[in-house]
C-alpha positions in Angstrom: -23.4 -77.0 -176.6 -23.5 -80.5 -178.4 -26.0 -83.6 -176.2 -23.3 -86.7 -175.7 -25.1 -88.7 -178.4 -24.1 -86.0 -181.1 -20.2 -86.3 -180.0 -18.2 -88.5 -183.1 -16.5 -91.5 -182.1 -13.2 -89.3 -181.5 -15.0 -87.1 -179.2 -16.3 -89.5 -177.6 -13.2 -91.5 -177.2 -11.5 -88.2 -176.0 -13.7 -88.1 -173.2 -13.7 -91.8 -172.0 -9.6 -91.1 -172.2 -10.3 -88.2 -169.6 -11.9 -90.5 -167.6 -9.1 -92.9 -167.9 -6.6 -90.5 -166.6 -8.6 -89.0 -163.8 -9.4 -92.5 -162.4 -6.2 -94.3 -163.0 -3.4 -91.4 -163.1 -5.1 -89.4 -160.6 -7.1 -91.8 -157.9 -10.2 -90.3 -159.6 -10.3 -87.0 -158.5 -10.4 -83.6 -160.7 -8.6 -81.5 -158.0 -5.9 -83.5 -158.5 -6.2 -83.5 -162.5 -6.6 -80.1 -162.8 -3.8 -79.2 -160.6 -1.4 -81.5 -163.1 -3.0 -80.1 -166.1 -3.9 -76.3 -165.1 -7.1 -76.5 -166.5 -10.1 -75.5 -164.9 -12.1 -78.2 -162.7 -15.5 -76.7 -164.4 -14.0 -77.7 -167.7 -13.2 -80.9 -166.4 -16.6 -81.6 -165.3 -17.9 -80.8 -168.7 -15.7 -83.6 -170.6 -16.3 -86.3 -167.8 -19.7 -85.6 -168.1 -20.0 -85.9 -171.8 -21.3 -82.2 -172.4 -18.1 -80.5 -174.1 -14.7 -82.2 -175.3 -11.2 -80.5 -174.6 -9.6 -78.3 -177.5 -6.7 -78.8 -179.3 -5.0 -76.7 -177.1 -6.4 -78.3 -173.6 -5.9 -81.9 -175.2 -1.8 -80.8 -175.7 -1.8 -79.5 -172.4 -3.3 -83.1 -170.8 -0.9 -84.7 -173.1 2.0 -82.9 -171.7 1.4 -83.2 -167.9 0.8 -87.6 -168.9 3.5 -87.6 -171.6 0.8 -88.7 -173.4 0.7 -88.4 -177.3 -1.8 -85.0 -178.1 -3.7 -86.9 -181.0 -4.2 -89.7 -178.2 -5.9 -87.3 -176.2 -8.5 -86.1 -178.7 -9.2 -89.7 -179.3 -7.5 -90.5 -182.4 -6.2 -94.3 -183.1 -2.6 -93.8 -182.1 0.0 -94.7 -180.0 -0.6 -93.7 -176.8 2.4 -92.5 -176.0 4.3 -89.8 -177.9 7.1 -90.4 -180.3 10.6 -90.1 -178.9 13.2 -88.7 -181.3 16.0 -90.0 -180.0 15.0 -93.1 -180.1 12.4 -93.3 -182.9 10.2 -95.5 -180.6 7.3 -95.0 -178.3 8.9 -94.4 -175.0 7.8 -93.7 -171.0 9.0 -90.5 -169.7 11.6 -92.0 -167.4 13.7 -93.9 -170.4 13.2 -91.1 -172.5 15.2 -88.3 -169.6 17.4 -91.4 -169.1 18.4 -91.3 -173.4 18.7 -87.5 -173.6 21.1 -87.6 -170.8 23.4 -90.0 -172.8 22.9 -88.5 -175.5 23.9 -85.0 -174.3 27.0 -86.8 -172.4 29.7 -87.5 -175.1 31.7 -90.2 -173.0 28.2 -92.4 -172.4 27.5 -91.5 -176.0 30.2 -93.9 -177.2 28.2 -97.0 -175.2 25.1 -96.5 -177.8 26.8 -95.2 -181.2 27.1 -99.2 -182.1 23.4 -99.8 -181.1 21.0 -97.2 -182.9 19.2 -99.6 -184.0 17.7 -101.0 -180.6 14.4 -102.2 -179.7 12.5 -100.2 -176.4 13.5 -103.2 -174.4 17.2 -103.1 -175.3 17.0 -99.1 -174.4 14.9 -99.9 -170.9 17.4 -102.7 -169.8 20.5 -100.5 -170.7 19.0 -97.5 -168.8 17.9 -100.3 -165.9 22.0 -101.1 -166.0 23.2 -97.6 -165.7 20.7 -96.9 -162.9 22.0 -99.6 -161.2 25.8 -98.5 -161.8 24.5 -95.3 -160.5 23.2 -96.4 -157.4 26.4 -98.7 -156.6 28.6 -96.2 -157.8 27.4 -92.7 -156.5 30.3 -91.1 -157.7 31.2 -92.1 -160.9 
């Protein structure tokens, strides 16, 4: 087992992004991280305590249970969160569900054909719209 000062900076910037995520995504308590991620609390305790960093495999499942980009989560320099296709733009998880549902519904389909080219803000404020429809509108 590797002493915190031999970690790289990616390691090291793994772990601090554990740290992150337990104390801002999960009110700073491994119980609650592990439950969302599945992975052991022992484990945890290794990479908040600078003794081991996660996997490839552990990093993509704390990615998926944050919608967090994998590489992210190992520490690399990228976007933080992972690349909708859709969209082609860095998206939360909420806009994201919110695009694949128009996208699988023909009729609301129409409503974006004319804007592919939207920024994130233009998608959040037309999803923000439909919301509001929805809630007005229960049935349509």
């Amino acid at each position: 087992m590797q002493k915190k000062n031999d970690f790289n900076k990616y390691e090291q910037q793994a772990m601090e992004r554990i740290n992150s995520l337990i104390a801002e995504e999960c009110g700073g308590s491994q119980q609650r991280f592990s439950e969302k991620t599945g992975i052991n609390k022992g484990s945890i305790s290794q990479y908040t305590n600078g003794k081991n960093v996660p996997s490839n495999f552990t990093a993509k499942k704390i990615a998926d249970a944050f919608n967090l980009n994998p590489a992210w989560v190992m520490g690399f320099d990228v976007p933080m969160k992972p690349k909708n296709e859709q969209t082609n733009y860095y998206v939360d998880n909420e806009t994201a569900q919110i695009a694949q549902e128009i996208f699988d519904n023909k009729d609301l389909r129409i409503l974006f054909d004319a804007a592919r080219d939207a920024k994130p803000q233009d998608l959040k404020m037309a999803a923000d719209m439909l919301k509001r429809f929805k809630e007005t509108n229960p049935d349509g």
